[in-house]
C-alpha positions in Angstrom: -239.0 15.1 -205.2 -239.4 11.8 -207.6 -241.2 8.8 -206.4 -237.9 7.1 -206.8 -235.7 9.1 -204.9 -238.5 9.1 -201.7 -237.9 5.1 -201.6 -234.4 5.5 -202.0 -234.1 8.0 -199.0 -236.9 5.7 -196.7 -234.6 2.8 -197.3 -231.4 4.8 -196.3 -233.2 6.0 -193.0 -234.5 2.8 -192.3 -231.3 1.0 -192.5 -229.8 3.4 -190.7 -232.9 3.1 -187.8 -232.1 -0.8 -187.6 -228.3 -0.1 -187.7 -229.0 2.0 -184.2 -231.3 -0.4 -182.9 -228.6 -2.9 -183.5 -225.6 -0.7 -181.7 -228.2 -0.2 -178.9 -228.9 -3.7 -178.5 -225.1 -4.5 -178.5 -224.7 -2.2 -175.7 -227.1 -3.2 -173.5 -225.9 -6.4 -174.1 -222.3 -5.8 -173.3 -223.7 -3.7 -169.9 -225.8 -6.8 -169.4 -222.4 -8.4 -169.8 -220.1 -6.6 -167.8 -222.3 -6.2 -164.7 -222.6 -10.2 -164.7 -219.2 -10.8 -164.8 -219.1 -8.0 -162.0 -221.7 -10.0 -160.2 -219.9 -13.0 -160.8 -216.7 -11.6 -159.7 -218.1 -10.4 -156.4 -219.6 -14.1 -155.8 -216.0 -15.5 -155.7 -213.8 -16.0 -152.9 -211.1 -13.4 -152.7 -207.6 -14.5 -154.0 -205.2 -14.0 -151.4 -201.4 -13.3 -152.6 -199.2 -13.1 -149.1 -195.7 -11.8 -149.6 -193.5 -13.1 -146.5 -190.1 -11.0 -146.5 -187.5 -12.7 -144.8 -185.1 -10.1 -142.3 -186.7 -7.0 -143.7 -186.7 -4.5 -140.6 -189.5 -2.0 -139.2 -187.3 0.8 -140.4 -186.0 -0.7 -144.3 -189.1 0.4 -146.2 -189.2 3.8 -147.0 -193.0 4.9 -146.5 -193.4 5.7 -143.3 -197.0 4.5 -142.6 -195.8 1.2 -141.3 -193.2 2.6 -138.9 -194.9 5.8 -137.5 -192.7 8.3 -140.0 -189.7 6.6 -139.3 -188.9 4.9 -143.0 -185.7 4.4 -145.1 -183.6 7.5 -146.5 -181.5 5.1 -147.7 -183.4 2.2 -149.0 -186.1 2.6 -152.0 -189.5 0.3 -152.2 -191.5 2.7 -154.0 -193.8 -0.4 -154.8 -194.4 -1.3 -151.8 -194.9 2.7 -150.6 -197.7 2.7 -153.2 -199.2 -0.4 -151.8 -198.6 1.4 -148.2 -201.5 4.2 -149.6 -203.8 1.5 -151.6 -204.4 -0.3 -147.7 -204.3 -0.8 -144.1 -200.7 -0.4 -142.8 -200.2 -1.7 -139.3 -197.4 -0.1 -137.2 -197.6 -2.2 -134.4 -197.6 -6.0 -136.2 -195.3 -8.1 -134.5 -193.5 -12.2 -135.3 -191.0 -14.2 -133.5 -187.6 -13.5 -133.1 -186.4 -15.6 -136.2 -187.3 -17.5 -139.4 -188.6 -21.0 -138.6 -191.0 -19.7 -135.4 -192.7 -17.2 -137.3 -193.1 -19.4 -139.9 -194.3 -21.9 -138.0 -197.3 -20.0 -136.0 -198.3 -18.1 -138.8 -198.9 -21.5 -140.9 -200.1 -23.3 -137.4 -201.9 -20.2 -136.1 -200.4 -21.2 -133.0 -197.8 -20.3 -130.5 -194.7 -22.4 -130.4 -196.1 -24.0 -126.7 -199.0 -25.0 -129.4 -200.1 -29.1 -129.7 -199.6 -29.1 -133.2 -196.4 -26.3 -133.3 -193.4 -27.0 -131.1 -191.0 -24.7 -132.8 -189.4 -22.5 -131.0 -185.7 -21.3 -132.7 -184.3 -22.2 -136.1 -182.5 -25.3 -135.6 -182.6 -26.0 -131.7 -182.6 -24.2 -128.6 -179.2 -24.5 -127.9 -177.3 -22.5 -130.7 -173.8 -22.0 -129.7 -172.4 -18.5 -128.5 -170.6 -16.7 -131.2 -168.2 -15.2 -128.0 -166.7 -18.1 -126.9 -166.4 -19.9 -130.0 -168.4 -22.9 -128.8 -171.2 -23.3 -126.2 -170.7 -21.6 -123.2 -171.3 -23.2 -120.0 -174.9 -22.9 -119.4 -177.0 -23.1 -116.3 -180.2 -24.5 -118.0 -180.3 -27.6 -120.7 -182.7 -26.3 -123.1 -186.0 -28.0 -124.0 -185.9 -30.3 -127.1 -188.2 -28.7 -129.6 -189.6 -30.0 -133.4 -188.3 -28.7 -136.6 -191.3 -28.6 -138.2 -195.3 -28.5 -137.3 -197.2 -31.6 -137.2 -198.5 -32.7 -140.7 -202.2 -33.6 -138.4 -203.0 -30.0 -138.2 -205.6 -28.0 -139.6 -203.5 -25.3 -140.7 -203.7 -21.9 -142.5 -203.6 -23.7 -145.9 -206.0 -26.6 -145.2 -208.8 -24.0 -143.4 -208.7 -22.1 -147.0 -209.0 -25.6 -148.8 -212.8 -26.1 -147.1 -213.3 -23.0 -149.4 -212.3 -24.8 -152.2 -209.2 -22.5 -152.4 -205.8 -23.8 -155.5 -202.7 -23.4 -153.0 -199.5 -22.5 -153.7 -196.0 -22.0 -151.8 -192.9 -20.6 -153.9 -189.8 -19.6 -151.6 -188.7 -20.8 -148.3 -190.0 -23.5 -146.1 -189.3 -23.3 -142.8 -191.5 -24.6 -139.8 -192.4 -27.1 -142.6 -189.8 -29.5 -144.4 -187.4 -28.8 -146.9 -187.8 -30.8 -149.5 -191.5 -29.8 -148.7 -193.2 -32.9 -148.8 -195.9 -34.3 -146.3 -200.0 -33.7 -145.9 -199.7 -29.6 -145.5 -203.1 -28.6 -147.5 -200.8 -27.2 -150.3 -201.4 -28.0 -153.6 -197.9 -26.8 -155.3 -195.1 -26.9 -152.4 -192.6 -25.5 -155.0 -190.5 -24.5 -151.7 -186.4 -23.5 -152.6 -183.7 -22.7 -150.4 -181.5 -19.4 -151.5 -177.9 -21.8 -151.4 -177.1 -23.3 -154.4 -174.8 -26.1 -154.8 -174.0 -27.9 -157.7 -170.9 -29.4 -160.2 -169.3 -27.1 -162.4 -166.5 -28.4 -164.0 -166.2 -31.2 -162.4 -165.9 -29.4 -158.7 -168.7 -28.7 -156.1 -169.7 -24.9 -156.2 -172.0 -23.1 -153.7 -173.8 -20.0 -154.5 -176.1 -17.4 -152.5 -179.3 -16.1 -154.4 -177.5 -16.5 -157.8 -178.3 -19.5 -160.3 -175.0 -22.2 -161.3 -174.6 -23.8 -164.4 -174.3 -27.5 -163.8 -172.5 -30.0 -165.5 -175.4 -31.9 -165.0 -178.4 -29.7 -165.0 -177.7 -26.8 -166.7 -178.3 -23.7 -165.4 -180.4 -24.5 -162.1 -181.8 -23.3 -158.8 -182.2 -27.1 -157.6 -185.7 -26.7 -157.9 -188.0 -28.8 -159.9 -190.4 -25.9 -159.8 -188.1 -22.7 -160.8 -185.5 -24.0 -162.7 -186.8 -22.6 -166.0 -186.7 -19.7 -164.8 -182.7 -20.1 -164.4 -181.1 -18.9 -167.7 -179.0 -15.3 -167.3 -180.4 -12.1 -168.1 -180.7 -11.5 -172.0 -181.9 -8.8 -173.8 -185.5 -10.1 -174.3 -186.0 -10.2 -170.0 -184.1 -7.3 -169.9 -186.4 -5.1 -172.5 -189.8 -7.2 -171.2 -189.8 -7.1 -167.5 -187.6 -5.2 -166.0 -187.3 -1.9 -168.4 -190.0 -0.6 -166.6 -187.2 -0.5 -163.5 -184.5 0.7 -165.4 -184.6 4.0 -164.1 -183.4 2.2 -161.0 -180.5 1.2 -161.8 -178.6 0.4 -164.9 -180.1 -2.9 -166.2 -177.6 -3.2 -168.9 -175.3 -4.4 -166.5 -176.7 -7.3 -165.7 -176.8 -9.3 -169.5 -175.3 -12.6 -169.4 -174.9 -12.3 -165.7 -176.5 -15.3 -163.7 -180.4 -15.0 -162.6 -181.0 -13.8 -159.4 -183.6 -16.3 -157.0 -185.2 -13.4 -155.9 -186.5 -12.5 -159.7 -187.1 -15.9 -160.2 -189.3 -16.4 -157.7 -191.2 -13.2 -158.6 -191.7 -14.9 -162.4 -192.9 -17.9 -160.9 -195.6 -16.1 -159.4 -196.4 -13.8 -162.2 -196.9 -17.0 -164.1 -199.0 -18.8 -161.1 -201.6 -15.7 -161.5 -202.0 -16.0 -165.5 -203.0 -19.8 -165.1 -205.1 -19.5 -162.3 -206.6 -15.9 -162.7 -209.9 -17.1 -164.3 -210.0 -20.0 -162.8 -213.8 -21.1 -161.0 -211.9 -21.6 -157.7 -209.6 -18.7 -155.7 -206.3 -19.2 -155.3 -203.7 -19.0 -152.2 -200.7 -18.1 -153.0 -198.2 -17.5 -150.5 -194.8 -16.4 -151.4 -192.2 -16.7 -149.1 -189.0 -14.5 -150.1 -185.9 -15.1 -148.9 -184.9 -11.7 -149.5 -183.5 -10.3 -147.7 -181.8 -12.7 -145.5 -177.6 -13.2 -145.2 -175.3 -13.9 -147.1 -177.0 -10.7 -148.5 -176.4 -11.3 -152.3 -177.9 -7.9 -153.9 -178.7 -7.8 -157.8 -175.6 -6.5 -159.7 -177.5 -3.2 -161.2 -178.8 -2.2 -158.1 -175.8 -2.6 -156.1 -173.8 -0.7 -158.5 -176.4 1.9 -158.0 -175.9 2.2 -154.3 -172.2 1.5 -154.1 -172.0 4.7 -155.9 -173.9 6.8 -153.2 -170.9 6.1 -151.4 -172.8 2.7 -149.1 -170.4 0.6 -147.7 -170.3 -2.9 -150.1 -172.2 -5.2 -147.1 -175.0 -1.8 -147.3 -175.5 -1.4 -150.8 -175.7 -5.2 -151.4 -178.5 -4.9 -148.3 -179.9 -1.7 -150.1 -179.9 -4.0 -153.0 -181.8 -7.0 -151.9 -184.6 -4.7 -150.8 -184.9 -2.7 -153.8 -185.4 -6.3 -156.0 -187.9 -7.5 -153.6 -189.6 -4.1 -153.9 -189.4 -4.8 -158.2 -190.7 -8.4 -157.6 -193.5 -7.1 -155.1 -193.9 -4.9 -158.3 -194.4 -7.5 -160.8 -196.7 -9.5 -158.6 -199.1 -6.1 -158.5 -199.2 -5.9 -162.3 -199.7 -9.7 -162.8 -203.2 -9.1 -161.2 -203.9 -5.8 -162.8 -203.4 -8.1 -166.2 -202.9 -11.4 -165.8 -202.8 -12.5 -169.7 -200.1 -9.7 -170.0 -201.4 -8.4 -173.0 -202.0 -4.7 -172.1 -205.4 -4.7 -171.5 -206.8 -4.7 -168.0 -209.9 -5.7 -168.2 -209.0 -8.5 -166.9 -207.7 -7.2 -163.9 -208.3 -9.3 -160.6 -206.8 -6.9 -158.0 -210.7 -5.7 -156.6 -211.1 -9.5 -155.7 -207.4 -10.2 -154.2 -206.2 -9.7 -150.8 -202.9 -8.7 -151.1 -200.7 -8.7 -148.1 -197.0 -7.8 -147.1 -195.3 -9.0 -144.4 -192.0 -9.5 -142.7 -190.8 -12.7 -140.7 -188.8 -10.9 -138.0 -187.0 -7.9 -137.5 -184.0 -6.8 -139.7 -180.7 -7.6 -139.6 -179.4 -4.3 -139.6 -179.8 -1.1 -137.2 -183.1 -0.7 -136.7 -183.4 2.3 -134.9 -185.6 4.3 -133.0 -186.5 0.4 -132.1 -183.7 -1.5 -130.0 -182.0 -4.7 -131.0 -182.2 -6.9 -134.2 -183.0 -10.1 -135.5 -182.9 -12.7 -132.7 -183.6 -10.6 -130.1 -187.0 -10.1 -128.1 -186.7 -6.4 -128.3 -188.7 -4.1 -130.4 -186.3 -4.2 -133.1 -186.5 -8.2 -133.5 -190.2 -8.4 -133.1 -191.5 -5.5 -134.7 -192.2 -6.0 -138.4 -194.0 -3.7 -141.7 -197.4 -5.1 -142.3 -200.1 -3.9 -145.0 -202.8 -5.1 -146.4 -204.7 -3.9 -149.2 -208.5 -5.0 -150.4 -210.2 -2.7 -152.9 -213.7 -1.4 -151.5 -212.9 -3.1 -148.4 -210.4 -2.0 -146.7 -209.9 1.7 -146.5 -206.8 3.3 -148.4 -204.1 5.2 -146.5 -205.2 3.7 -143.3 -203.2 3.0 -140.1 -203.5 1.0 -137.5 -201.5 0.7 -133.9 -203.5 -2.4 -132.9 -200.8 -5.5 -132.0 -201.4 -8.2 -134.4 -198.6 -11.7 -134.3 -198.3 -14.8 -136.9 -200.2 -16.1 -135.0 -203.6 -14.0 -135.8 -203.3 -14.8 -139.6 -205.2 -18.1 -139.9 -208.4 -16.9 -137.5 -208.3 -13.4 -139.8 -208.4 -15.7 -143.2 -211.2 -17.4 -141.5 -213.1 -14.3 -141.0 -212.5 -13.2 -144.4 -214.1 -15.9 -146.4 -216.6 -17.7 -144.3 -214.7 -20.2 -142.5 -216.4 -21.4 -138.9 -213.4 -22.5 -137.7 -215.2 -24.3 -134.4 -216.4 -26.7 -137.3 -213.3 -28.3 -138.1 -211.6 -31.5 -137.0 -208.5 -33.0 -137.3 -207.5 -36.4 -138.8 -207.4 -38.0 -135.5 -211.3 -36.4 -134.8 -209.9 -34.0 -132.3 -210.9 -30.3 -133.3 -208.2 -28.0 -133.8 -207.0 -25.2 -131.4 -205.7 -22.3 -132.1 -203.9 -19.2 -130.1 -204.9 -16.0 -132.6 -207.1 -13.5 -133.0 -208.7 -12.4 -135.7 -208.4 -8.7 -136.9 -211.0 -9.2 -140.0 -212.9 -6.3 -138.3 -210.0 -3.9 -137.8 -209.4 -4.7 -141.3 -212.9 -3.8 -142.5 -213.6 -0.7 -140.3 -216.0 -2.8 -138.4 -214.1 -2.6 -135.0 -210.8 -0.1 -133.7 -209.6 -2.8 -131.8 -209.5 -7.0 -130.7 -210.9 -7.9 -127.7 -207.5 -9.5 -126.5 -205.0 -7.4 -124.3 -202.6 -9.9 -124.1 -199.2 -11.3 -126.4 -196.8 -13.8 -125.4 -193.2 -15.1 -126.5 -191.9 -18.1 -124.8 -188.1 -19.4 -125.2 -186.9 -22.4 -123.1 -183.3 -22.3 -124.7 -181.0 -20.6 -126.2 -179.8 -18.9 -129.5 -175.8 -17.7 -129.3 -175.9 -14.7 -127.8 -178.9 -13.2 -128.6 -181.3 -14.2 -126.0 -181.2 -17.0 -123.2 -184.3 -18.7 -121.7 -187.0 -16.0 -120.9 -190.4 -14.9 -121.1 -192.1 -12.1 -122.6 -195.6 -10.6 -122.5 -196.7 -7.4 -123.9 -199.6 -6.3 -122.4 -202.5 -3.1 -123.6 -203.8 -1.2 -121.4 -206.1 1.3 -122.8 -204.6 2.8 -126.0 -200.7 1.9 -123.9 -198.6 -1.2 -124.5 -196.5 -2.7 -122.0 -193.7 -5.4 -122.2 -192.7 -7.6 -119.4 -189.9 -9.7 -119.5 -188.7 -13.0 -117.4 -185.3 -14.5 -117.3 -185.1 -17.7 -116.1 -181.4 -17.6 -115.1 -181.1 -15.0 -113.2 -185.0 -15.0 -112.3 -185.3 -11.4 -113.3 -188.2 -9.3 -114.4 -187.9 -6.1 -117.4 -190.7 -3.6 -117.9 -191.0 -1.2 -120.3 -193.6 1.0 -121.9 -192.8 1.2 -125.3 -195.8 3.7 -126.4 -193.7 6.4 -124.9 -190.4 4.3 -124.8 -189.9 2.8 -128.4 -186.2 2.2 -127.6 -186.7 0.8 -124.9 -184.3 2.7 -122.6 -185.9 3.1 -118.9 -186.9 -0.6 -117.3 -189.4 0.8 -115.1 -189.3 -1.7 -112.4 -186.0 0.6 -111.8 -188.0 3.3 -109.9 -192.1 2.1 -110.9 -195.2 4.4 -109.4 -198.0 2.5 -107.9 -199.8 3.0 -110.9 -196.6 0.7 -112.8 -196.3 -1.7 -109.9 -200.2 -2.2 -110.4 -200.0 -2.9 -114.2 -196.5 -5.3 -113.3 -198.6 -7.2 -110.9 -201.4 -7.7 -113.6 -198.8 -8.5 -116.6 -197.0 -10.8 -113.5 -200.3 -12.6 -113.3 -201.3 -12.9 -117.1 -197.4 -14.1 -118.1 -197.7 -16.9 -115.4 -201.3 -18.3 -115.9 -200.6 -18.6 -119.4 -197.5 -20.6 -119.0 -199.7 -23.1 -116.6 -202.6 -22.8 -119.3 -200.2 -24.1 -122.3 -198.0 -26.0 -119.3 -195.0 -24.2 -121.2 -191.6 -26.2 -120.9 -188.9 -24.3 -119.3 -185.9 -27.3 -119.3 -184.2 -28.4 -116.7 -181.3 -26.8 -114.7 -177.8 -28.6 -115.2 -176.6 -28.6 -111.3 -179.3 -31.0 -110.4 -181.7 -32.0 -113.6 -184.7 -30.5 -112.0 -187.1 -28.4 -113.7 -187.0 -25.0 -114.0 -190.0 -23.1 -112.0 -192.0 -20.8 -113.7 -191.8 -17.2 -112.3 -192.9 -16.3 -108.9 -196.6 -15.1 -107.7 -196.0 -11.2 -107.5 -192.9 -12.1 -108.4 -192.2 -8.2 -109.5 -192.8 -7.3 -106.0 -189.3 -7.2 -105.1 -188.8 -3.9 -107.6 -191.1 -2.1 -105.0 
């Protein structure tokens, strides 16, 4: 070999040495890399994204891990049967019997009898009876109740803001004003009711869900917030966001067609997470659907869809709504997985969100095995679908049968990311107090159950014909639950044990053991030293304008 050719061969292998050594230092470099941002990841608060259905039953989702095997064969939410195996479903998660309550204790963390709460029904406590086409005549004037929660509170979104947590609401406000203004703790109240009114041609025009064209506005939602997102369906939405759906139903249907709130909302998130995703600060956002709450307006390829399975129109436009929450629910997931949208996920933020669905009472449908429906104080208006889903947390495909209420959120975000809530005051110096418990360690796998045995539902009024002024505690004892109930007309007592009586169907205080009469006396007890401890209002009967007692000491007795 030629002295020449040696150098030129040394110099080939030594380039390609250092060319190694480079790749190799690149590498470690980019490890180096990734586990920081790992590190740095971990150090972060968890986002939280909380999806609040509005009216969406027990029974209306079709996994059946949040309803012991008893989901939809009608309605489809494959998204949010996906989410079902990624998390902790909870079969047993309970609100109040309407919107504005629920809404109300889960923001206050406290009942309605609660200092800072006072909500008790949407609107008042004396709704009129749908029977007799006005309000009957009642034996009890009902207790005056607040709208809204008190602006002083320390309240789900303020405890999160001592974390340095960006919040958000996009949806409905209720419990809180509408327009949402006021000292709530929330940093973008971009709150929107699902009735639209607005000018078109010179005449007033009302719409449900569906975005108007104003004469003055253009096409709007009446929101400051949403409104860009009003224009119809064209071809570019279509083909961008909701192709991945159109085995669904037939999205070509819906061009030129007005937007639906539901979808807006769901972009207004979608955008929310792309500006905040690599932000130093988590963010709370809390999205409030109205979906899928009356005057059910479904989307127009989705209703098609069902209408042609042969659904009555009022069903398929039902079957509808919860399909296009389940898409929006959708959209919301893949906004975390890659929040610039640009294909890649390593930018993905699900591992550090805490992603929850939720229902604010029960559905507005049948609801069956459970009895009863929205309004009501039976299963089937209480009883909700809850999951929750935290990568490396929370364990995947699990279930749950421990009773959690609105009421339980705020203490559980507390757990969650360091919050000592026995730290925090109130504007007025007062410290805060709140009725929940936490269930951060039934969440983590750290506990199988709460140490409380005991839930409550209080109603000193009226709401048409759905309930009347009443009482209701459900009570565990051992792996059972018990429900007690109290009506204050009639000063009647309702026992049921709806572990082996879902429906509801045998009062037990009809023919009770001694073992029954034992537990009634207990849950008798409980039901009345809590309405002392919160000094519960119960109004004041008409005949003579005194107040109404509470129930009687062993009051159950008299079922012996």
């Amino acid at each position: 070999m030629s002295k020449n050719l040696s150098i030129v061969i040394f110099k080939i292998l030594k380039g390609a040495i250092s060319f190694l050594a480079f790749l190799s230092i690149v590498f470690m470099f980019s490890c180096s890399s990734n586990k920081t941002k790992k590190a740095e990841t971990k150090k972060k608060k968890p986002n939280i994204v909380f999806i609040f259905a509005d009216d969406l039953g027990w029974t209306d989702i079709s996994t059946g891990n949040t309803n012991g095997n008893n989901g939809s064969k009608i309605y489809e939410t494959p998204v949010i049967d996906k989410l079902a195996s990624q998390g902790m479903s909870f079969t047993n998660a309970y609100t109040n019997q309407n919107c504005a309550p629920s809404r109300a204790a889960l923001i206050s963390g406290q009942y309605a009898t609660g200092v800072d709460n006072q909500v008790y029904n949407v609107g008042s406590l004396k709704r009129q009876d749908k029977r007799t086409k006005g309000f009957p005549n009642v034996l009890i004037e009902p207790f005056k109740q607040k709208k809204v929660i008190a602006e002083d509170g320390i309240n789900m979104f303020d405890v999160l803001k001592t974390k340095g947590y960006q919040t958000a609401l996009v949806g409905k406000s209720h419990g809180t004003p509408h327009p949402l203004k006021g000292d709530y703790g929330i940093d973008l109240p971009a709150d929107i009711h699902h009735i639209i009114a607005a000018p078109i041609k010179g005449k007033r025009t009302k719409s449900f869900y569906l975005a108007l064209n104003s004469d003055k506005k253009g096409w709007t939602f009446n929101s400051e917030f949403v409104d860009k997102y009003a224009n119809p369906y064209d071809d570019e939405y279509l083909n961008t966001i909701l192709k991945p759906y159109a085995s669904q139903g037939d999205i070509t249907l819906l061009k030129g067609t007005p937007k639906h709130l539901t979808d807006a909302i769901g972009d207004f998130s979608v955008d929310y997470i792309k500006e905040k995703a690599n932000d130093e600060n988590p963010f709370f956002l809390y999205i409030p659907f109205h979906a899928v709450h009356s005057d059910v307006t479904g989307r127009k390829d989705l209703t098609e869809k069902y209408l042609k399975r042969g659904l009555k129109p009022r069903v398929a436009e039902y079957a509808s709504m919860i399909e296009l929450l389940d898409q929006n629910v959708g959209k919301i997931n893949n906004a975390l997985k890659d929040p610039n949208g640009d294909g890649n996920y390593e930018d993905d933020i699900t591992e550090n969100t805490i992603f929850i669905f939720y229902s604010d009472n029960g559905g507005l449908f049948k609801n069956t095995p459970l009895k009863g429906e929205k309004g009501n104080l039976t299963e089937g208006g209480l009883r909700v679908p809850l999951i929750f889903r935290y990568p490396n947390v929370i364990q995947e495909n699990s279930v749950t049968n421990q009773a959690v209420h609105c009421i339980d959120f705020l203490p559980t975000f507390a757990d969650l990311v360091g919050v000592d809530l026995a730290t925090l005051k109130k504007k007025d110096g007062n410290k805060p107090k709140y009725d929940g418990a936490s269930f951060a360690k039934v969440l983590t796998g750290n506990a199988k159950r709460i140490s409380r045995n005991n839930l409550f539902w209080h109603l000193p009024g009226y709401m048409d014909e759905r309930f009347s002024p009443s009482t209701l505690i459900q009570s565990r004892i051992g792996d059972t639950y018990y429900k007690l109930f109290y009506f204050y007309e009639t000063e009647a007592f309702e026992m049921y044990n709806i572990t082996k009586d879902i429906s509801e169907e045998r009062n037990i205080l009809e023919n009770p053991s001694s073992k029954e009469m034992e537990i009634a006396l207990q849950m008798n007890a409980d039901m009345l030293a809590w309405l002392k401890t919160n000094n519960a209002p119960t109004g004041t009967w008409v005949k003579n304008k005194q107040k109404v007692p509470y129930p009687k000491v062993e009051g159950v007795k008299k079922y012996q």
